[in-house]
N, C-alpha and C positions, 0 to 999 in steps of 0.2 A: 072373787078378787079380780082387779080388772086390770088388763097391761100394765106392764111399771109402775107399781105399785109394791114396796118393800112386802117383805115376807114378814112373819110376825115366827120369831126364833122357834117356837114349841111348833108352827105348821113346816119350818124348815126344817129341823129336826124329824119329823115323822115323815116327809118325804125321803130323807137318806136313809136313814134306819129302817124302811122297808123297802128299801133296793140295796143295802146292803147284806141282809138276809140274816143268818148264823155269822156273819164274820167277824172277830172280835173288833169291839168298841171301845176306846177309853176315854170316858166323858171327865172332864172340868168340875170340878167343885159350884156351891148354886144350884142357879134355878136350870142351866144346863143340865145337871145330871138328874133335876128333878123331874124335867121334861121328858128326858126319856126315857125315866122310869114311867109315869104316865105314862105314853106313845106306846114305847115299843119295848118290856123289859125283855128279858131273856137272860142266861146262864153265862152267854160269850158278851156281855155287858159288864164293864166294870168301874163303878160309880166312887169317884175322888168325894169322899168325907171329908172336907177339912185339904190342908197340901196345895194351896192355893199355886196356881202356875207349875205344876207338875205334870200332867196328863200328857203331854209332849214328852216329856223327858222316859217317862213312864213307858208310852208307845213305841218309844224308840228302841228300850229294852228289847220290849216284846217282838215288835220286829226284825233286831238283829236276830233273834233266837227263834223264833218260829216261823223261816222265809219260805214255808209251804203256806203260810195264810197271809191274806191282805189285811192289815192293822189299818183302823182308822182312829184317829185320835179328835175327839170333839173338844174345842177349845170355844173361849171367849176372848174378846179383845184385852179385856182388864187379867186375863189368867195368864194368855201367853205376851202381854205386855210385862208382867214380872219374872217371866220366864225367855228373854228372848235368846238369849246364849243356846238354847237348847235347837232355836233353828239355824244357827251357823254351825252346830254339831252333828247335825241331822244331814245338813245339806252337805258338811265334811265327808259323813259316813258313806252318803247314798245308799237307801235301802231300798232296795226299788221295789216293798212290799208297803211302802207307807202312805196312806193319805191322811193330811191334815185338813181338818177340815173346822174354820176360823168363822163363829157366830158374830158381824159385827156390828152392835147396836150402840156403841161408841158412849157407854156410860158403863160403871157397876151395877149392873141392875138390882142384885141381890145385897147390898148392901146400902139401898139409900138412893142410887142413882147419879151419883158422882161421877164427871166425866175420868174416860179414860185417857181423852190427848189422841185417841185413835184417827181422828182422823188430821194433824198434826204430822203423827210416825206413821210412813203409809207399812203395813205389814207386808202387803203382798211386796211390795218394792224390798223390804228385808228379806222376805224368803227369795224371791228370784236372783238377788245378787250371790243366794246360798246356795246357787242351785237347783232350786224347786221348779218344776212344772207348775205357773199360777194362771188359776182359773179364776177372775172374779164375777160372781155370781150377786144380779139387783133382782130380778123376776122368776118366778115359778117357774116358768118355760125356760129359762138358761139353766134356773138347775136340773130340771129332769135331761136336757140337752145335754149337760155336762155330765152327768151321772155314765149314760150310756155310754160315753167316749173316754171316760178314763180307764174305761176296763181293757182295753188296748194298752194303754201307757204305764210306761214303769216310773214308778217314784223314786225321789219323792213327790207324790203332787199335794199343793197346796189348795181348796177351795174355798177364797174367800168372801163368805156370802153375808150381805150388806144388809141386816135386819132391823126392824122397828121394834121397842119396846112394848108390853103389853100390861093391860091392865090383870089379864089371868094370870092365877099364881095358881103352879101344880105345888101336890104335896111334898113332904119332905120322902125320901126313899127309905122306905119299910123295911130294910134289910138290917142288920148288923155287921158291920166292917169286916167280923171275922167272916161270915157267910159271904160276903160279897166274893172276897179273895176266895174261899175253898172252892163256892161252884165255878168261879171264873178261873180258878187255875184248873177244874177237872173238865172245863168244856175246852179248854184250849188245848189239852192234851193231843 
């Protein structure tokens, strides 16, 4: 990949998710959570079936209640575009265990490809007026650069990285719903 040049969601995805480590995940419904199951599954992953614009709202749970870990919530622009109450709530609360972290290829990719208006509603501009620490993220090198410095900064931070559609489709997530929730409520423990 050569300087500025957008990131392709499934290689941005797999760069955070292995610097994020163990820490719990909660990925977006789609090709988001499909991607990460591809990348990087694990236990402290927990893959939105269905619940479209939830995984924000979801994260925020988790992280009022488990402020010994760093939650990170993987969204898309079309998921937390029907969710976006959930970051003037977030940014209300201040948890300062939470990163969001906004895939934005500025369409439904999982559904056809219809735009989402994202670039229209600027998101990082809605989360910063909620408070959020925003990062926004065009190149491989801002994100790895961004990755290492937020581990200093308390959330919420927001990283909104600016991605290109792809012709690769991972598969669907091999779990069952219930299994997703049991291992991901006993790795969080």
């Amino acid at each position: 990949m050569s300087k500025g040049i957008l990131l392709i969601r499934k290689e941005a995805i797999k760069i955070v998710a292995e610097k994020i480590s163990d820490n719990p995940i909660i990925a977006a419904n789609g090709y988001l959570s499909r991607d990460l199951y591809e990348v990087h599954d694990k236990p402290s992953n927990f893959y939105m079936i269905g619940s479209m614009g939830l995984a924000s709202s979801i994260g925020l749970g988790i992280a009022l209640k488990k402020l010994k870990k760093r939650v990170y919530v993987f969204d898309g622009d079309g998921n937390i575009l029907m969710n976006l109450g959930s970051i003037i709530t977030i940014g209300s609360l201040q948890p300062n265990n939470l990163v969001h972290i906004i895939f934005d290829n500025k369409i439904h990719e999982s559904t056809g490809g219809q735009p989402t208006r994202s670039d229209n509603n600027n998101i990082s501009k809605i989360a910063k007026i909620s408070n959020y620490s925003i990062f926004t993220i065009k190149t491989k090198k801002s994100l790895e650069t961004v990755l290492k410095k937020i581990d200093k900064i308390n959330g919420p931070i927001m990283i909104h990285i600016h991605v290109t559609q792809s012709k690769e489709r991972s598969s669907r997530v091999k779990i069952s719903p219930e299994k997703i929730k049991s291992r991901f409520m006993s790795a969080i423990k």
